[in-house]
C-alpha positions as CSV (number, residue, x, y, z in Angstrom):
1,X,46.4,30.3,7.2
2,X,46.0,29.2,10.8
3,X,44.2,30.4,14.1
4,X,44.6,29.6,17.6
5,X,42.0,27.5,18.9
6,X,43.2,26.4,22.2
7,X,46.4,26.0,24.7
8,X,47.2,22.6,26.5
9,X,48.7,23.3,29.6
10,X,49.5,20.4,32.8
11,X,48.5,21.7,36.0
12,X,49.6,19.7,39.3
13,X,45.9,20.2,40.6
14,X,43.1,20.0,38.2
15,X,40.3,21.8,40.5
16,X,42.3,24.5,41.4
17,X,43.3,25.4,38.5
18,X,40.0,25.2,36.9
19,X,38.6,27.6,39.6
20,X,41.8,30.5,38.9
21,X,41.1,30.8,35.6
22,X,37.7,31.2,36.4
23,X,38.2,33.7,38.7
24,X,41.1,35.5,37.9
25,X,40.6,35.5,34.0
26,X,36.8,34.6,33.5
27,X,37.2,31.6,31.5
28,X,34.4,29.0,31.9
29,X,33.8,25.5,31.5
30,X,33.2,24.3,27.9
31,X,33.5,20.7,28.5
32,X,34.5,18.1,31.3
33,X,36.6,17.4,33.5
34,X,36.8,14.0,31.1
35,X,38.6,11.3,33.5
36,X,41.0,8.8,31.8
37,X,42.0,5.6,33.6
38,X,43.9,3.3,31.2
39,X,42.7,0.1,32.7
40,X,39.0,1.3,32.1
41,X,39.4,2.2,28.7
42,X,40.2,0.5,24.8
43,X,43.8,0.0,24.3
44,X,43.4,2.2,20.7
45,X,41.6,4.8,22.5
46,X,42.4,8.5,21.7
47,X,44.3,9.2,24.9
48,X,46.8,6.6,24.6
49,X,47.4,7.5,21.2
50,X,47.9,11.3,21.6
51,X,49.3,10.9,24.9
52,X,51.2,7.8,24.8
53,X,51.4,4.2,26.4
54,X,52.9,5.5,29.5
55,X,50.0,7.3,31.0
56,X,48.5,5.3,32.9
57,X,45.8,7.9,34.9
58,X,44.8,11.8,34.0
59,X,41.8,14.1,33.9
60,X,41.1,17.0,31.7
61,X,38.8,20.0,30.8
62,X,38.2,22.7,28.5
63,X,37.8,25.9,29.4
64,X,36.6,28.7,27.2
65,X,37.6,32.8,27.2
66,X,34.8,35.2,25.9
67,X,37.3,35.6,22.7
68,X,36.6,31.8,22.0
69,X,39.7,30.6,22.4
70,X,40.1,27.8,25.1
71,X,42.4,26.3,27.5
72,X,43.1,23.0,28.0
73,X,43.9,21.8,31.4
74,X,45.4,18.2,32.1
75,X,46.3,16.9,35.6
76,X,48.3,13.6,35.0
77,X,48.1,11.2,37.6
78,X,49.7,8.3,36.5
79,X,52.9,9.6,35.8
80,X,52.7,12.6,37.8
81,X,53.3,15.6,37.1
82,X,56.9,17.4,37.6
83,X,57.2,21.2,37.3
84,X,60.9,21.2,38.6
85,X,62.5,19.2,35.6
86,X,61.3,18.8,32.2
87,X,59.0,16.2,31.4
88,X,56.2,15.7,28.8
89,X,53.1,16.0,30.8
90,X,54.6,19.1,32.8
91,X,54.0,22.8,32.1
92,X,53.6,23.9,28.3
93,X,51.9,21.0,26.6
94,X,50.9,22.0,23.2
95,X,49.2,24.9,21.2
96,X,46.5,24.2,19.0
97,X,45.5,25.5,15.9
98,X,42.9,25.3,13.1
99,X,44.0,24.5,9.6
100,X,42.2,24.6,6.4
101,X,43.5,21.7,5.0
102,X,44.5,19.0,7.2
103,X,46.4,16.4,4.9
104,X,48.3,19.6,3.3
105,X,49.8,20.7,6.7
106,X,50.6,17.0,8.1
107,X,52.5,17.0,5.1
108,X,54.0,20.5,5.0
109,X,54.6,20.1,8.6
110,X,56.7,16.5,7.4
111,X,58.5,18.5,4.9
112,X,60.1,20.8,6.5
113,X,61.1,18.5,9.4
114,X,58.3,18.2,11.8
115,X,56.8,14.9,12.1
116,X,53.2,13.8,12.7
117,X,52.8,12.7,16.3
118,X,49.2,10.7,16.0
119,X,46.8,9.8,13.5
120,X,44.1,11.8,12.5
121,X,40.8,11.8,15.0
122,X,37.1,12.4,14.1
123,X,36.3,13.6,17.6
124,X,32.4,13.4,16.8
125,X,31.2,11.1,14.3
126,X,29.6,12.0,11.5
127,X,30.5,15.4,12.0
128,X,33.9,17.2,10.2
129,X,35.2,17.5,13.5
130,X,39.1,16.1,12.9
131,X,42.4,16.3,14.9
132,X,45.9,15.3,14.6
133,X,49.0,15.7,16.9
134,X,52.0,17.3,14.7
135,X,55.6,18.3,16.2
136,X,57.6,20.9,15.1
137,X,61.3,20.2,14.1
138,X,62.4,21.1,17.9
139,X,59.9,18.6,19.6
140,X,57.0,21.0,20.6
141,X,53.5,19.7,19.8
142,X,51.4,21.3,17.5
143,X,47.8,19.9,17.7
144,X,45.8,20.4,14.4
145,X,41.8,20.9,14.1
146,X,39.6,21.4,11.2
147,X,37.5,23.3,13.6
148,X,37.0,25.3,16.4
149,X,37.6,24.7,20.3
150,X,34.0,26.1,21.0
151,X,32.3,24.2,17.3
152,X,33.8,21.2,18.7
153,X,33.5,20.4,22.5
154,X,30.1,22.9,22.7
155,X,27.6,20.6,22.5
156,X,28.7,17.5,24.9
């Protein structure tokens, strides 16, 4: 059984976007904006590993509905982002769900021809808090939690 814990979606302007989903939907801000600047940051980190070598420069944030599931908004900077042609860090980005077991579904998700994108992530240490990066056999990103959106990113 899965759940949908958050949507990944690239925006061309971070702030405005943050501020119509506010207003028009009522979402709020969970966590962030987070700034990423490859030249500031450890060449294993997270980012470049989810996101690849290529970015360069992006910001992102979490934004929560009263439902509890989230949005997540990136701007890329560094490459830019291109809504008129198809690019990976343009429009629909990835959906996000939460799995029971992880290591089962990597490997289900393997299987049946799907690969896994990233390795697995303890987003908060010490805490069961774990994430992976999956595609689906056509290319689309399927991001895996053992948790929640709102368990997760609530308390930073």
């Amino acid at each position: 059984m899965s759940a949908i814990t958050h949507v990944g979606l690239a925006v061309p302007d971070l702030d405005k976007a943050i501020e119509w989903y506010k207003k028009v939907l009522g979402f709020y801000i969970l966590a962030g904006p987070f700034d990423f600047d490859a030249a500031d940051d450890n060449p294993e980190a997270m980012t470049l590993n989810l996101q690849g070598a290529a970015l360069k420069k992006m910001r992102n944030v979490h934004l929560m509905s009263s439902s509890g599931v989230g949005i997540e908004l990136f701007e890329f900077q560094d490459p830019t982002y291109h809504a008129e042609h198809y690019a990976p860090h343009a429009g629909f980005m990835h959906v996000c769900l939460i799995v029971d077991d992880l290591i089962d579904t990597i490997e289900k998700a393997v299987q049946y021809g799907g690969k896994q994108r990233s390795k697995i992530w303890n987003i908060n240490k010490g805490k069961p808090h774990y994430l992976v990066y999956t595609e689906d056999p056509f290319g689309h990103i399927i991001e895996l939690y053992t948790r929640s959106t709102s368990e997760v990113y609530g308390n930073r």
